[in-house]
N, C-alpha and C positions, 0 to 999 in steps of 0.2 A: 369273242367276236367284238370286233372294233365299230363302233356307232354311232353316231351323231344325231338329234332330235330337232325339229324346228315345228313349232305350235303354228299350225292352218288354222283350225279355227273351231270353235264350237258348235256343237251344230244339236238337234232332236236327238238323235241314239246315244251323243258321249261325244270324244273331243278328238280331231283326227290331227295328225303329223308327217312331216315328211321326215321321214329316216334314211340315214345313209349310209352302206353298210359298206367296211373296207373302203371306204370315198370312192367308188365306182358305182355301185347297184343304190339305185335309188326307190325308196319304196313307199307307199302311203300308207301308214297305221292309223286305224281307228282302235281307240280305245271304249269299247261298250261301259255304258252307265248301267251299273251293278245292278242300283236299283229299278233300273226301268225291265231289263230283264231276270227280274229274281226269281218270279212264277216258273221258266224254265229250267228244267234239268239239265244236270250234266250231257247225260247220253241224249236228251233230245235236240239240245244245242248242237251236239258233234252231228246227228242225223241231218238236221237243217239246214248247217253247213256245207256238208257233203253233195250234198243236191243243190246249194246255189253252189258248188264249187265244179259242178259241172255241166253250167251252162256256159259254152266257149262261144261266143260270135263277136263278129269285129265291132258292136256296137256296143258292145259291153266292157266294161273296164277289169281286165282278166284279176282274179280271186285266186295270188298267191297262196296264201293257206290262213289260218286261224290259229288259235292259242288260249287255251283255258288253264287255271290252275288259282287255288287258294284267293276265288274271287273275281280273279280279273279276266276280263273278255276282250280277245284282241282279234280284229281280221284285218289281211293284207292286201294291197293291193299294188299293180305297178303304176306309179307315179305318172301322173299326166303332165305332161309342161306346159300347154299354154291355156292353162287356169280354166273358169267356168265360163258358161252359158249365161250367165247371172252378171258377170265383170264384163262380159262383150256387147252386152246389149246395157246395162246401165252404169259401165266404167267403172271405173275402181280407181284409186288415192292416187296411183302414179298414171293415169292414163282417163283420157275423155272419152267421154262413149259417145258413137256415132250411128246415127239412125241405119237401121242395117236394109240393105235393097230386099224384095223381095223375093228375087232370086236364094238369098242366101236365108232368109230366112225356109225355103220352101226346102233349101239341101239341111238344113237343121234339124228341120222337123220330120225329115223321109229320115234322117240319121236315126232318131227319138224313134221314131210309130217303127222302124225295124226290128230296133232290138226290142221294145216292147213286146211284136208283132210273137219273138222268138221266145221270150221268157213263156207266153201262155201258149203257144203250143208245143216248145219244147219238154212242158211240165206242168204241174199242175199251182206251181208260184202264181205272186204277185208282185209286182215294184212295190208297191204301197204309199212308198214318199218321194214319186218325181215332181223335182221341182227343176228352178234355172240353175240352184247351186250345186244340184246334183249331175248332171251332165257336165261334161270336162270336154274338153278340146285336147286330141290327138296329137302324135308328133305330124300329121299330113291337114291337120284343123279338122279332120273328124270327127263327131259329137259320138262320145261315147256315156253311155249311163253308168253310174256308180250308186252306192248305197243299194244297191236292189235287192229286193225280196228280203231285206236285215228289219227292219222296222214291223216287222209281223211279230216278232219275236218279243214284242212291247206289251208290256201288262196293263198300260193303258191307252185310251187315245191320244193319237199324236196331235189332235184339233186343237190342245191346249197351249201349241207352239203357235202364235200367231204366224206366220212364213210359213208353216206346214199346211194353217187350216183354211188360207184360202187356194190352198189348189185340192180339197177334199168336196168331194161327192157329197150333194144333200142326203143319198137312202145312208152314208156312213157318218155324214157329222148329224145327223137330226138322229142317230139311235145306235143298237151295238151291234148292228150286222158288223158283220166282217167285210173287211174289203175283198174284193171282187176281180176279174175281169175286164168289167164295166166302169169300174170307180178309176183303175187307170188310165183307160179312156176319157171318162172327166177332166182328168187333171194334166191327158194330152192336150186337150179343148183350151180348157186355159193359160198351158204350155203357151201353146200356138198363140194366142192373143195378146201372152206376153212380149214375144216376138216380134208382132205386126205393129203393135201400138209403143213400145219401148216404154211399157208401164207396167209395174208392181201388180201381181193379182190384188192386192190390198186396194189397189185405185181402180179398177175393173169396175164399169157401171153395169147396172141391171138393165139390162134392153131386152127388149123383144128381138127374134131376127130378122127383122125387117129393119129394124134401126142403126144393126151390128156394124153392118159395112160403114154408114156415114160417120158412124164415132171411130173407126178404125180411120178411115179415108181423112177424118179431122184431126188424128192425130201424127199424118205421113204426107204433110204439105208436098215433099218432092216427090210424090210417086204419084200426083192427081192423074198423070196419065196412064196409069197402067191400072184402070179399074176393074176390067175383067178379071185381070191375073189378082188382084189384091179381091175382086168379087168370090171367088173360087177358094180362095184361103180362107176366107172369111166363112163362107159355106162351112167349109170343112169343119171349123173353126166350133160353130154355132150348134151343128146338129152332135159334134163330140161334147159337148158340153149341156146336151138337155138335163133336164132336171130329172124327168125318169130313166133308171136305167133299163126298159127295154126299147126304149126308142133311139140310146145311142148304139150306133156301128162296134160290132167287131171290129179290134182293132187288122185285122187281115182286110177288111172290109174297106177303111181305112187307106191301106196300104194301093189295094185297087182302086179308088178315088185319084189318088196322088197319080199312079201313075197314067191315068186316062190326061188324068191336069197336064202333065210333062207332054203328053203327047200331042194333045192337043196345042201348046204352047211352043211347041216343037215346032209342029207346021205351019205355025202362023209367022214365026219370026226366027225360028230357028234361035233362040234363047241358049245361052249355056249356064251350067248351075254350082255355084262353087260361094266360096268366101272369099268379103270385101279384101 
């Protein structure tokens, strides 16, 4: 097989690449860090696999197949082109990042809370590690999720990656529950905020939510008029992001939220929902 490697970047599970095989079929390989998965077996690894390898929905980033042998852990995926969630909202080397409307921010995060929506009822998974670098942009700009349900597979917490741990649920980083459910909904919460305000969970203040909206609203000077629509996000935003996990939303629950928002936004102005 004829192949080409180019180093993306490192990241919590191990170091991912884009490969090119025959210089036509382009692929993204993750190479798993041995050690973080060592407590796994062989056959429980392949079991693992096998079951996120059949979760197929358009919000997911499709799971070509995997590869084990003498150590090394590899899974595949097909390549996304126009890069993360993470580069569009806060740029990247060759390119400035521009405060994103919140129209597009609201298609980002329906793209996000869907396939989330589908990983927990399609199965008994969990994402574990969504963040911004983990959502990719589609060949049509549709946010699709990657790395999912792989970081379960970790012998330890991933809170010790700073970029991991602040989009981690207090009942997961204050103790060794298991992530959950609920903990992915958390880390929608702060998805979404990262979004609204084009700021690092790391710069994320502590407010109450009564205060959410004005630190949201003071961080998006061009959208002072659309306060409702930015009020509504922010909502969403706030109650996914409680500190107890039974008082945040299913993430389906979620899902009904958003679309009552569309609708309601619909008939006010007739809004359409895409990227800038």
């Amino acid at each position: 097989m004829r192949a080409s490697a180019e180093l993306l970047g490192r990241g919590t599970m191990g170091t991912t690449y884009k490969a090119v095989v025959y210089r036509q079929l382009i692929l993204t390989v993750k190479r798993l860090d041995a050690d973080k998965t060592a407590i796994t077996t062989g056959e429980e690894f392949e079991q693992h696999m096998d079951a996120v390898g059949g979760l197929i929905h358009p919000n997911l980033v499709p799971l070509r197949g995997y590869f084990q042998a003498k150590g090394e852990r590899l899974v595949i995926y097909d390549y996304q082109p126009n890069g993360s969630v993470f580069n569009l909202v806060h740029g990247s080397r060759s390119t400035r990042a521009k405060p994103l409307h919140w129209t597009s921010c609201l298609k980002i995060a329906e793209d996000v809370a869907q396939g989330i929506a589908y990983i927990h009822q399609a199965s008994r998974l969990v994402h574990v590690n969504l963040k911004s670098t983990n959502v990719l942009l589609g060949s049509d700009f549709e946010a699709c999720l990657t790395d999912y349900c792989i970081a379960i597979l970790a012998d330890s917490p991933l809170t010790e990656d700073q970029d991991s741990a602040a989009y981690k649920a207090p009942d997961v980083r204050k103790s060794n529950h298991r992530p959950t459910p609920k903990s992915d909904v958390y880390a929608f919460g702060v998805f979404l905020l990262e979004l609204l305000t084009g700021k690092h969970p790391s710069q994320h203040l502590v407010l109450v939510p009564h205060d959410m909206l004005e630190w949201v609203r003071s961080t998006r000077e061009d959208d002072v008029g659309e306060c409702q629509q930015l009020g509504m996000l922010t909502e969403v935003a706030s109650v996914c992001s409680l500190t107890s996990p039974e008082q945040r939303p299913a993430m389906w629950q979620v899902l009904k939220m958003w679309q009552e928002m569309k609708e309601s936004v619909m008939m006010e102005d007739g809004a359409s929902f895409g990227y800038p």
